[in-house]
N, C-alpha and C positions, 0 to 999 in steps of 0.2 A: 578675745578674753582668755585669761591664763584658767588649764583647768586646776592648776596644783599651783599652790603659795610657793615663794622662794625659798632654800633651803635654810633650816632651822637649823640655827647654831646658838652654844654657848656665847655669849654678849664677848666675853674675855677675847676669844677664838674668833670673832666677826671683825672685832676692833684690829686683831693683828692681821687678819687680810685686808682690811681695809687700808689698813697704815702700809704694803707694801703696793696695794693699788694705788695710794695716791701718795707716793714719797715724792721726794723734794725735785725730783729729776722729770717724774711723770708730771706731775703741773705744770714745772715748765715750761714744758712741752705740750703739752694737752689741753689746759686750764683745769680752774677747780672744778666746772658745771660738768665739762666732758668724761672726767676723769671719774665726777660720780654719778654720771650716768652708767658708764661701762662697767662699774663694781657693782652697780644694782643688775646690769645687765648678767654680770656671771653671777650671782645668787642666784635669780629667776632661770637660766638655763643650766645651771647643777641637779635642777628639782626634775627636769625634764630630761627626755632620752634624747640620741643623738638623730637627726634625720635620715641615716642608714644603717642599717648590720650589714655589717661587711664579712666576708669570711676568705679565706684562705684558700687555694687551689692545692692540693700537693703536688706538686709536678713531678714528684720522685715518681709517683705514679699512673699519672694519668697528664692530656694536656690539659691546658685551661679551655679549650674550646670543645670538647668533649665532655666536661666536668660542666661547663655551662649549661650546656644544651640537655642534659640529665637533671639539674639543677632546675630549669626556667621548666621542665616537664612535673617533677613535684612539686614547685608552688602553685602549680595550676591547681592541685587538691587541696589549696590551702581558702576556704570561706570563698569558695570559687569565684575569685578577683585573678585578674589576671596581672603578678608582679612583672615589672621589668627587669632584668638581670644585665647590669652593667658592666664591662672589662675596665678597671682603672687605666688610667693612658699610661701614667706613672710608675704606675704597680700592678706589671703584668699578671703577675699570678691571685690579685686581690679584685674579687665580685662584689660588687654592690646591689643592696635591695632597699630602696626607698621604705621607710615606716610612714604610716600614713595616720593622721591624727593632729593635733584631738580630736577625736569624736566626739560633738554634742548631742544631744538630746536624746541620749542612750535611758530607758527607764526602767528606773532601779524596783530591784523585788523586793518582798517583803522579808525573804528568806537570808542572810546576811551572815559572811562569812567574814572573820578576821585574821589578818596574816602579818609576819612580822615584817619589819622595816628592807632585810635585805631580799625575803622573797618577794615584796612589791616592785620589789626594782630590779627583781629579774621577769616579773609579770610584765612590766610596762616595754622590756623588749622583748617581749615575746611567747616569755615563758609559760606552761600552765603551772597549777598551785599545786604542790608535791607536800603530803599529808605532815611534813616534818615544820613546816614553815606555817602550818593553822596552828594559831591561838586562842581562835575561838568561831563557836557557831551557833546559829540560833537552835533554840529547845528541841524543836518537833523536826531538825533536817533529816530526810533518809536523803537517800542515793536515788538518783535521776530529775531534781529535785533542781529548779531552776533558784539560782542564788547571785547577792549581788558581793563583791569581792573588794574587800576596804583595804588600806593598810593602816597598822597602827604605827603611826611614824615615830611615835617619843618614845615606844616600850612602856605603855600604860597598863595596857590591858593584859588581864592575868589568863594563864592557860585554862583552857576548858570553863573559861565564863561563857554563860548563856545570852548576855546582852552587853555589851560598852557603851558608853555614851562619849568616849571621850574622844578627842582629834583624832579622825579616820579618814584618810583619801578615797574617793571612789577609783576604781581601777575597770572596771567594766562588769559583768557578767558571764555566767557559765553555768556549764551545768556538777551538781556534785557524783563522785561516783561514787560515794559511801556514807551513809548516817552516821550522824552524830557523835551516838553511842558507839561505833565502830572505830572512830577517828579518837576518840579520849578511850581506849579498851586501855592503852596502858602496854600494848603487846610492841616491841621495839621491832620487829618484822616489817611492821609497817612504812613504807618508803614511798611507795610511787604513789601516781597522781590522783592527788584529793577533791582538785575540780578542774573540769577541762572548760578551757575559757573558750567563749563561742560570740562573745561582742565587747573584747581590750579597749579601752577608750583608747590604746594608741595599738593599731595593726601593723604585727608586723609577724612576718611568718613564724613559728616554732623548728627552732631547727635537731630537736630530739628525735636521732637515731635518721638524719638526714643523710647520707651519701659518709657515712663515718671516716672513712677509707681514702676520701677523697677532699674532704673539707675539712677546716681548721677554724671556727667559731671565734674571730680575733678582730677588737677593734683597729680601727685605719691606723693611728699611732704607731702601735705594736709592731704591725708590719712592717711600718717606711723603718723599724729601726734596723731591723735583718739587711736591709737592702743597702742601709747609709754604712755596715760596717764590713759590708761588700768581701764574703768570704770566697775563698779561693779552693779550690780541689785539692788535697794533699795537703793542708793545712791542720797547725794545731791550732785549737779553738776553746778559750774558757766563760762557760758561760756562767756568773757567777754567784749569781742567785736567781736559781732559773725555773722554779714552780711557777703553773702546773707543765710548763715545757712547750708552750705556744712556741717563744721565738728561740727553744732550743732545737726546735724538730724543723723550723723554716730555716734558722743554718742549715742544719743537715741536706735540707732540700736543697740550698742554692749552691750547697760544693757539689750537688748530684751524688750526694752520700759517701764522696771517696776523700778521706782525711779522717780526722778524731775530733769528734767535740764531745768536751768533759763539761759535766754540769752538774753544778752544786747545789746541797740546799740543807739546812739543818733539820727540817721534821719530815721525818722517815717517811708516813703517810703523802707525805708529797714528791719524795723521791720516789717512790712507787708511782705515782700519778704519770711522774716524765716517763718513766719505761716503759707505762702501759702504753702511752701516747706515741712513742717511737714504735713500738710491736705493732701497732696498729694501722700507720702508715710506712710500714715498711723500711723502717729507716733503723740501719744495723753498726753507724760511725757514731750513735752518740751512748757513753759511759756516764752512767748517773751514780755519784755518790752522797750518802749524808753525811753533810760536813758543812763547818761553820765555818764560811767565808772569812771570818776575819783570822781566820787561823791556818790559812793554805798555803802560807808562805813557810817553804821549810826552812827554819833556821840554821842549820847545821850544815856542811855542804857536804856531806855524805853521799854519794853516787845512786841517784834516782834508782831503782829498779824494776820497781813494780808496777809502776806509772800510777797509781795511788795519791791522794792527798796525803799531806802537804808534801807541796811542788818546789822542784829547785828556781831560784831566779832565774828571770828570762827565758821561761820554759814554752812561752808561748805566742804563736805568730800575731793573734787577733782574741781581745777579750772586749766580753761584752760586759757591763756592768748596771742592770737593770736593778736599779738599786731598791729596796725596802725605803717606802715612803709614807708620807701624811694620806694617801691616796684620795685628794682633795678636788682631784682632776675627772674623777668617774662619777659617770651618770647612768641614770639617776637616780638623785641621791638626796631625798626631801630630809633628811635631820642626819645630824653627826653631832652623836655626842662628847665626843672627845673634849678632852680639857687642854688648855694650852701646854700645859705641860707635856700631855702625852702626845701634840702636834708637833711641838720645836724640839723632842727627842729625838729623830731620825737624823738630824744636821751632822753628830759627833758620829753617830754608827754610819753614815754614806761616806764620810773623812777616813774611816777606818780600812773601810773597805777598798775605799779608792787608792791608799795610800801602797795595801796589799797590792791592788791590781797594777799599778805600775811597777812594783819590783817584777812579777812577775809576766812584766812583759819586754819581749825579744825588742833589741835595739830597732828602731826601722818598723816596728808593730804597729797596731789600729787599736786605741782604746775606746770605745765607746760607752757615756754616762746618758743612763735616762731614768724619768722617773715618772708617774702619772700625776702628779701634783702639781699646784699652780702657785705654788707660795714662791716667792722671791729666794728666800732663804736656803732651798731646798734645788734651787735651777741656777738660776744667774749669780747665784753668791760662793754657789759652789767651783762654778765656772773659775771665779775671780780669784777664789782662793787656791785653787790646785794649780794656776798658771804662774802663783808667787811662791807655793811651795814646789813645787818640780820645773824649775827653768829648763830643764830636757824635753819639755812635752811643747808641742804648738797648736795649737786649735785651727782643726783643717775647716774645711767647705766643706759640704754636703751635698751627698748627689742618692736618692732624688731629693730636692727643696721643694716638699709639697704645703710644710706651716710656715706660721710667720715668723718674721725673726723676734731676737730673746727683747726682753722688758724693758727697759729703764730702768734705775736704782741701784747695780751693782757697782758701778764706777766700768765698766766695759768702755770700750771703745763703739762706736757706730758701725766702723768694719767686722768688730770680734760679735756684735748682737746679729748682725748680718750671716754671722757663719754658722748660728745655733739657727732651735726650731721649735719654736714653742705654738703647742696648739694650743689655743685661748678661746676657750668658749665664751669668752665676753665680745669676742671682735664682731658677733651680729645676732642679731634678735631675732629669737624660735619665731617661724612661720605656722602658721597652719596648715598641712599640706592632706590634699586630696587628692584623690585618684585624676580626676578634670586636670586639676595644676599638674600633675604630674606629667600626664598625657600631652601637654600644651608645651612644655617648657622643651631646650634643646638637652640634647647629653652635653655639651659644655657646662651650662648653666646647673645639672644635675650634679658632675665630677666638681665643681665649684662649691656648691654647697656641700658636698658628704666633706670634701676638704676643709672648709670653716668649720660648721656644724657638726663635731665629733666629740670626744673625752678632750678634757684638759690633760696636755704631755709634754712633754721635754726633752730632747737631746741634743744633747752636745759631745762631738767627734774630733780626738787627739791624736797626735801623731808622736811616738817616745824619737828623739832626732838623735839620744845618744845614751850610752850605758849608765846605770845607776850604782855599778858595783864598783 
């Protein structure tokens, strides 16, 4: 029994994933029964988390088998269960931690906290409730104060109300660490955590202020994409829109820090974010500037100097292009309100962008396109389109191929869907998992699942075969 409803969409915005879920290509292949089964199946698993948090090794700094073993020592302090910590086979430097959940028959108090849509869905992997994400809480709560933790998934409920009646997820319980009247003062100070969760309908460790130094907090996706655009020592590297700098600091790590990776981003506050992220794993080859990718291309060929945006053509050995998307592929994610309009906007800005990154890639370069979304339009249609606008570019293989291959629908070949990698959270139905099931099952059967059972992603890996100037 599901604990959370499918994810809640605009009627408009359901109809267009559904129309790319079941297009003329996929029934064909699929039929109508199967093909609407699997679109109820990715609603129903959007609302839910993935069956791992995965996280990152740095290996600039430490190995992975070291980071493990300090790692598997503080989940032991965690609701004293003892997690398993896994080495991906695929993805050396990437640890897995089974989440364990739903838990039923959790009983709920009287005392009743409300929080908005996106800190629920960072509760449900893991997180506690950080006083900035309460919207409301009942009359009489002081601090030490056992409470039960909703989300308001539609944005109903008004701040500092004393009671909601309207659609609220249970998310678990916890204890609060400040009254009421403390949490609504009004005083903007206020940041840290408002209730520490102590029974999450889904268990899964808190990884706040865990081994900081040493870990990179990143879903499975994210990482196979560092890997698939296989960067080299003494390389230049453009990453191209690359907040909060997850897989601009894992380049950095797999050149072993020796080369240049430039990485962009248009809002300052998040160009600050990558620096901090590199200062903090020690990584001194990546240059963060704020700057609007679709403008990196220098037009003028006036003699580089300063190594600065905007860049001369062909300035770069390997770009990465994690493109600004519908982000329709992250869990979990119980409502989006987006309107279609504001979904099928990213198609013209990923074109723009892509258009940039291949002038400014070195004849014989790696372009790499991904995105978290799972819409057609946005994965495989972009695929089809950049391979009839740039005849210079070929769509390589991928190594590692840990998802499956791309969709149906774009007009691709069976060879070129082969070559992409799309993770599809529709390809199998959320289990319920237990510490028992967990303990019972093999590590194949475990790396098998964290591999299906992840965020909805996408890449696709090009090769420029010749110059565009």
């Amino acid at each position: 029994m599901s604990v959370f409803p499918k994810i809640s969409l605009r009627l408009e915005v359901e109809n267009y994933l559904k129309a790319g879920f079941m297009n003329k290509e996929i029934l064909s292949a699929l039929g109508k029964q199967e093909a609407e089964r699997r679109f109820e199946t990715l609603l129903h698993n959007l609302s839910h988390p993935p069956s791992f948090t995965t996280v990152r090794v740095n290996t600039h700094l430490a190995s992975v088998q070291h980071v493990k073993n300090l790692l598997f020592d503080e989940l032991q302090k965690f609701n004293g269960l003892s997690f398993p910590v896994l080495q991906h086979p695929d993805l050396q430097d990437v640890l897995l931690i089974p989440v364990i959940g739903p838990r039923k028959n959790i009983k709920q108090q009287t005392c009743e906290v409300i929080v908005g849509a996106q800190c629920g869905s960072a509760v449900l992997r893991g997180a506690h409730v950080y006083v900035p994400g309460i919207v409301s809480a009942s009359k009489f709560m002081k601090g030490g104060d056992d409470v039960s933790v909703y989300s308001d998934i539609k944005g109903k409920c008004k701040k500092g109300a004393k009671e909601f009646d309207g659609t609220k997820i249970f998310l678990g319980n916890g204890i609060s660490e400040l009254s009421r009247k403390e949490i609504f003062s009004g005083l903007p100070e206020l940041k840290g955590v408002g209730v520490r969760m102590t029974e999450p309908v889904y268990l899964s460790p808190s990884f706040d202020n865990v081994l900081p130094s040493y870990l990179f907090l990143q879903n499975l996706p994210s990482a196979v994409v560092s890997h698939v655009l296989d960067p080299q020592p003494g390389e230049k590297i453009l990453d191209l829109c690359a907040a909060p700098g997850g897989k601009t600091t894992h380049i950095a790590a797999l050149m072993h820090d020796q080369g240049e990776v430039i990485a962009l981003d248009k809002i300052s506050k998040k160009v600050e974010k990558i620096k901090q992220n590199a200062l903090l794993l020690g990584l001194n080859s990546i240059r963060a500037f704020c700057f609007d990718g679709t403008k990196a291309l220098k037009l003028d060929m006036v003699k580089d100097t300063d190594g600065e945006p905007p860049f001369l053509p062909e300035s770069f050995d390997r770009i990465l292009l994690d493109a600004p998307c519908s982000g329709m592929g992250q869990r979990p994610n119980m409502a989006c309100t987006w309107t279609l309009k504001e979904v099928m906007s990213y198609q013209p800005l990923q074109r723009k962008l892509f258009t940039v990154a291949v002038e400014l890639l070195k004849p014989g370069g790696v372009l790499v396109y991904s995105t978290c979304t799972v819409t057609l339009a946005e994965n495989e249609e972009q695929v089809a389109w950049a391979l009839e606008a740039f005849p210079g570019l070929q769509l390589q293989h991928q190594d590692p191929q840990v998802g499956g291959e791309g969709m149906l629908g774009a007009g691709l070949s069976p060879e070129q869907l082969k070559r992409l990698q799309r993770f599809d959270p529709s390809a199998m139905w959320s289990l319920d998992r237990d510490i028992g099931s967990l303990r019972d099952a093999s590590i194949e059967d475990l790396v098998w699942l964290a591999n299906k059972d992840c965020i909805g992603f996408f890449i696709a890996k090009f090769v420029k075969c010749k110059s565009t100037q």
